[in-house]
FIPAGU-578122 format. One record per residue (C-alpha): y, z, x negated; residue in one letter. Coordinates in pm, 1 decimal. Each point is the difference from the previous one (the first is absolute). Layout:
<recs>
> north:up:east:resn
> Y:Z:X:a;
...
</recs>
This chain:
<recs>
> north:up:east:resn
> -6427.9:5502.2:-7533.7:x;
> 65.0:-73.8:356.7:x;
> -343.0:-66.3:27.3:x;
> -156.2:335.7:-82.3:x;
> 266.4:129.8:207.2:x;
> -115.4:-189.9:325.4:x;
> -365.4:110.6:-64.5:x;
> 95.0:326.0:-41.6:x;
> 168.2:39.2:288.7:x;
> -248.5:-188.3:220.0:x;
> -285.3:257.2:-155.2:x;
> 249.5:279.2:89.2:x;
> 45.3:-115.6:317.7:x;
> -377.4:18.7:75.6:x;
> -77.1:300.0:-146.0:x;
> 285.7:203.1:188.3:x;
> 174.4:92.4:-335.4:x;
> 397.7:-165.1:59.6:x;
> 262.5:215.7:123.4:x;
> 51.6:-275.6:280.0:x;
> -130.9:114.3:365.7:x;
> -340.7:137.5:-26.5:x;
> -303.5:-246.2:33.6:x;
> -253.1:86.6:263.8:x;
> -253.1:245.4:-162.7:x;
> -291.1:-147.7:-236.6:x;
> -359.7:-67.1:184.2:x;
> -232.6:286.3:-153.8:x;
> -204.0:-257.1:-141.3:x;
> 306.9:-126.3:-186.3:x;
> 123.1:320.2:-110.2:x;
> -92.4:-28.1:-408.1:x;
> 210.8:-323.6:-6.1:x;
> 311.4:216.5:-76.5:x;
> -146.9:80.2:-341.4:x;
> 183.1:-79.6:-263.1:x;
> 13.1:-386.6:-73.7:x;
> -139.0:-111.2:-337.3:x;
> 47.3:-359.0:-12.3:x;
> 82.3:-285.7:200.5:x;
> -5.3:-345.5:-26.2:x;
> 90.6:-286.9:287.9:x;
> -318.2:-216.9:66.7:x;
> 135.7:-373.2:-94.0:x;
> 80.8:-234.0:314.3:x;
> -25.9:268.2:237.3:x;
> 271.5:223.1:40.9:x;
> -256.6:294.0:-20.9:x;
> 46.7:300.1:-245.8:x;
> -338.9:172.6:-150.4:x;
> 59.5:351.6:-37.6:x;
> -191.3:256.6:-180.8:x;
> 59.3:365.8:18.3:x;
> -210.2:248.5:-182.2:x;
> -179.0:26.2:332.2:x;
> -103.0:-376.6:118.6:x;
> 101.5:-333.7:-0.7:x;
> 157.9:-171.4:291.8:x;
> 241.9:-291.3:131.9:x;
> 335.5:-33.6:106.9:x;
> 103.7:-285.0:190.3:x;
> 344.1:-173.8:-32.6:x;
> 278.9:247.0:158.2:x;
> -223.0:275.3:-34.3:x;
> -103.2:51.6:360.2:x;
> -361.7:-36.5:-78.7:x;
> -276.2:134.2:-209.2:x;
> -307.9:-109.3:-80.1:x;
> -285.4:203.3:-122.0:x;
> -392.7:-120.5:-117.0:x;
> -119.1:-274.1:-225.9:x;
> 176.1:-286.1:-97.4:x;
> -105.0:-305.1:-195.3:x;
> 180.4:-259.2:-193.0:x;
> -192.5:-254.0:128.3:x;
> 111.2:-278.1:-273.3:x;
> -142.6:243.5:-279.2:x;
> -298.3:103.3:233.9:x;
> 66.7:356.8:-92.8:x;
> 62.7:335.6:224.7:x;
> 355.0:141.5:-134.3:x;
> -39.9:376.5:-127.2:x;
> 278.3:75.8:-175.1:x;
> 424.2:-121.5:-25.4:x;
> -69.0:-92.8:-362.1:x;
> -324.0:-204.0:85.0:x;
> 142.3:-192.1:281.0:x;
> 343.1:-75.3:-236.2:x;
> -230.5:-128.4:-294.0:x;
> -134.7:-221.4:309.7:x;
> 332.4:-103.5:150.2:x;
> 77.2:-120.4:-358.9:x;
> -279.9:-221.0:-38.8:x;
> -157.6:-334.7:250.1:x;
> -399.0:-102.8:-21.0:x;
> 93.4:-378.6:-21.1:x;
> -400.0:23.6:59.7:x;
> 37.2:66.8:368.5:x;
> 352.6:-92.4:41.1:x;
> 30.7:-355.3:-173.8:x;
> 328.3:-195.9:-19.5:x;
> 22.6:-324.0:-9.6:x;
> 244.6:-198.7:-203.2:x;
> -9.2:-328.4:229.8:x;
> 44.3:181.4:293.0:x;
> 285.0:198.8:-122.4:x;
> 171.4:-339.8:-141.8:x;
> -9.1:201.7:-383.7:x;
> 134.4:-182.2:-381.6:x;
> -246.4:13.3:-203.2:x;
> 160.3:221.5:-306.4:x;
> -116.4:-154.3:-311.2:x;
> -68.3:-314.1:99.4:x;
> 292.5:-255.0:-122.4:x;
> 249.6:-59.2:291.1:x;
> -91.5:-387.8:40.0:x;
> -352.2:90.0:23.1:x;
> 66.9:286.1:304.6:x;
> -244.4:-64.5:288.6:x;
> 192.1:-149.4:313.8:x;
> 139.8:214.8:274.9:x;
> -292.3:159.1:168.6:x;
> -268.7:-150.1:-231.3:x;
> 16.4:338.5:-246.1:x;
> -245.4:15.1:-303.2:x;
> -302.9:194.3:-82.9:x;
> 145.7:377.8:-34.7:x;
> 52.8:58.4:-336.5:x;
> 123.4:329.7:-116.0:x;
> 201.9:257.6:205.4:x;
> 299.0:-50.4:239.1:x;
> 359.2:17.7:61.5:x;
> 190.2:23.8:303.7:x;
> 339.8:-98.2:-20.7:x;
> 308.2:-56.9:190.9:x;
> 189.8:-410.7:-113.4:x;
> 333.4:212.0:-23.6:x;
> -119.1:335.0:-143.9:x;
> 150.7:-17.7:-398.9:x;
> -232.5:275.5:-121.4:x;
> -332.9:-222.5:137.3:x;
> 114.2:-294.7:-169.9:x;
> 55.5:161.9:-335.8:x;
> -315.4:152.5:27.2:x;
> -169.4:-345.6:88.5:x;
> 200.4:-188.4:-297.3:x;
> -139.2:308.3:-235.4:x;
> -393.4:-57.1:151.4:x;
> 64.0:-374.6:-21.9:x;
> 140.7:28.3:-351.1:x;
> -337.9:169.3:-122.1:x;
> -218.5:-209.2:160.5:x;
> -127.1:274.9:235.7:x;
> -244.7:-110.2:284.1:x;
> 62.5:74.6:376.9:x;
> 119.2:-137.8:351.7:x;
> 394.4:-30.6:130.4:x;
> 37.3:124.1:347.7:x;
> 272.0:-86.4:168.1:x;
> 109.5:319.5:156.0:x;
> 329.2:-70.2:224.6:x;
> 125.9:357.0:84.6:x;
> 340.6:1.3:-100.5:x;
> 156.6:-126.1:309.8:x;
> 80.8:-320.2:108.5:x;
> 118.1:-155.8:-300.4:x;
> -334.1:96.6:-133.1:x;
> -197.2:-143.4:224.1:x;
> 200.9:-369.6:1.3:x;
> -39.7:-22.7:-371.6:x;
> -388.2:78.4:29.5:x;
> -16.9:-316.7:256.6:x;
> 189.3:-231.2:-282.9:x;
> -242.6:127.6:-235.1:x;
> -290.9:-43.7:187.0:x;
> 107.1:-315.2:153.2:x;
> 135.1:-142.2:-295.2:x;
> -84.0:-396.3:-133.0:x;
> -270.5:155.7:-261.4:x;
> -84.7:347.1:-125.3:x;
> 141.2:-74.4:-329.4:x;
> 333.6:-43.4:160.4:x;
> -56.8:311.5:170.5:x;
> -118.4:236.2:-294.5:x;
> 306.4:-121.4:-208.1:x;
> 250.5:103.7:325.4:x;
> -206.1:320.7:8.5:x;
> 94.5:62.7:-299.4:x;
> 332.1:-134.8:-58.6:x;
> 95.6:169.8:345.3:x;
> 120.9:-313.1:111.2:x;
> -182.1:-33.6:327.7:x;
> 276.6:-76.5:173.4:x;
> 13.2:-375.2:-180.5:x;
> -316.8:-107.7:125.6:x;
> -55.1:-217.2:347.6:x;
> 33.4:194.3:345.9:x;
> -374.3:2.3:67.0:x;
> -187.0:-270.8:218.0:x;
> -43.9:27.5:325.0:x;
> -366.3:-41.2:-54.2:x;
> -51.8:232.5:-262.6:x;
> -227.0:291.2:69.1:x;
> 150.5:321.8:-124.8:x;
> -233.4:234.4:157.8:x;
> -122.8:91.1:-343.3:x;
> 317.6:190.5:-16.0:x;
> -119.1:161.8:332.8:x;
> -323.3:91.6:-120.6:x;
> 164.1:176.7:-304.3:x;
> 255.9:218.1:233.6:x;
> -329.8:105.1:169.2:x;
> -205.9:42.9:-275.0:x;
> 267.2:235.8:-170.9:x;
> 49.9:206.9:340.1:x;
> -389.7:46.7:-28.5:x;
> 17.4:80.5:-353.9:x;
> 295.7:283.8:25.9:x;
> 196.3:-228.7:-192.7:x;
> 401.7:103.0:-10.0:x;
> 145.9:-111.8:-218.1:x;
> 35.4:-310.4:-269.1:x;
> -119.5:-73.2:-246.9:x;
> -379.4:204.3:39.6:x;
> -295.1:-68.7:-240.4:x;
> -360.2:-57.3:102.2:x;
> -239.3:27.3:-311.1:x;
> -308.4:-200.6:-35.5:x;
> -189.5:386.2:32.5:x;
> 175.2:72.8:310.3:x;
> 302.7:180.5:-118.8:x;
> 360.4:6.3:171.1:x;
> 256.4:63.2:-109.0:x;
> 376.1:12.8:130.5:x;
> 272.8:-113.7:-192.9:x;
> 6.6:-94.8:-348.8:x;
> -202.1:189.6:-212.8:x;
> 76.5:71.3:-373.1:x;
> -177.2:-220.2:-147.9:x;
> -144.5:-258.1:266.2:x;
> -185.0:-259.4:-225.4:x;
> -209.5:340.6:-88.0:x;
> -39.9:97.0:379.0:x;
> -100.5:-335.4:83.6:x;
> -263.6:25.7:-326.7:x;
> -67.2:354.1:120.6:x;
> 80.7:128.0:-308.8:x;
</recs>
């Protein structure tokens, strides 16, 4: 709720509508932005809002001081944006065509694969099925990975440390740990904490690369779902096996 509220402020702010002191007046050329607003939606990883009125289309940017007008692309889709509901059925999805992840890079378990045959820290595997990013202490990821792992359901582990700091020394146990089976069952059992401070040799910028990877992707929050067709999702969906399946 808070949310909406900001954005409608900051759009209220622009358009000279709150009962705060008055805004300088509207350019001429901007005038038919104070149309009433149809939709809006906030542009992933940008801090941008798309706003459509009845009139055009434009942009606000993060406090609301500026506006943008003219084309825009989503330049991972390779498509103009038109429309709120076009550019939200965008924001919801990722071409893993042009933007590929890689599971050795991003130091991922291979779901599905049995824990003492997990690839070693860094190495990854071939990327089967979807994704899931998760945070070691987060109790809702790990009962959604013990329900995926019960069913057999392909896809790649990301470590996703973005709980604090607590968070982030249990992903460096994990990812440092003597073998990946040891780490998948701490995963799981939540039992990071019992495994060897990492070596002072080990390389955890995997774990980096994942931080950076979600800031790119307008990832928030833990656990989010990547399907094999490009889908996000985030948070646990009803039925995630299905998801995953695209079902």
């Amino acid at each position: 709720m808070s949310q909406r509220i900001t954005r409608r402020v900051a759009v209220a702010l622009v358009l000279g509508t709150t009962g705060v002191k008055a805004a300088p007046p509207m350019p001429a050329e901007l005038a038919d932005l104070s149309a009433p607003m149809q939709a809006s939606v906030q542009l992933p990883g940008t801090g941008v809002q798309m706003v459509e009125t009845d009139a055009r289309v434009f942009y606000l940017g993060g406090n609301g001081r500026y506006v943008f007008t003219g084309p825009a692309w989503d330049l991972w889709h390779g498509a103009a944006l038109t429309t709120v509901a076009q550019a939200s059925a965008l924001a919801e999805r990722i071409d893993l065509t042009r933007i590929t992840l890689d599971a050795a890079e991003l130091g991922a378990f291979a779901l599905g694969v049995a824990p003492d045959q997990q690839p070693g820290a860094g190495q990854g595997t071939a990327n089967r099925g979807g994704w899931v990013f998760v945070d070691p202490r987060c109790s809702r990821c790990l009962a959604l990975l013990i329900t995926l792992e019960q069913a057999g359901t392909p896809a790649q582990v990301v470590l996703l440390p973005i709980g604090g700091e607590k968070s982030l020394a249990a992903a460096r146990r994990l990812h440092c740990a003597p073998s990946r089976a040891a780490a998948w069952s701490a995963l799981i059992d939540q039992a990071a904490d019992a495994l060897p401070e990492p070596a002072a040799d080990c390389d955890t910028q995997p774990l980096v690369r994942a931080l950076i990877t979600a800031q790119l992707l307008g990832i928030t929050q833990v656990p989010t779902l990547i399907a094999s067709d490009g889908r996000l999702h985030q948070g646990v969906p009803d039925d995630a096996i299905a998801w995953l399946a695209g079902e």
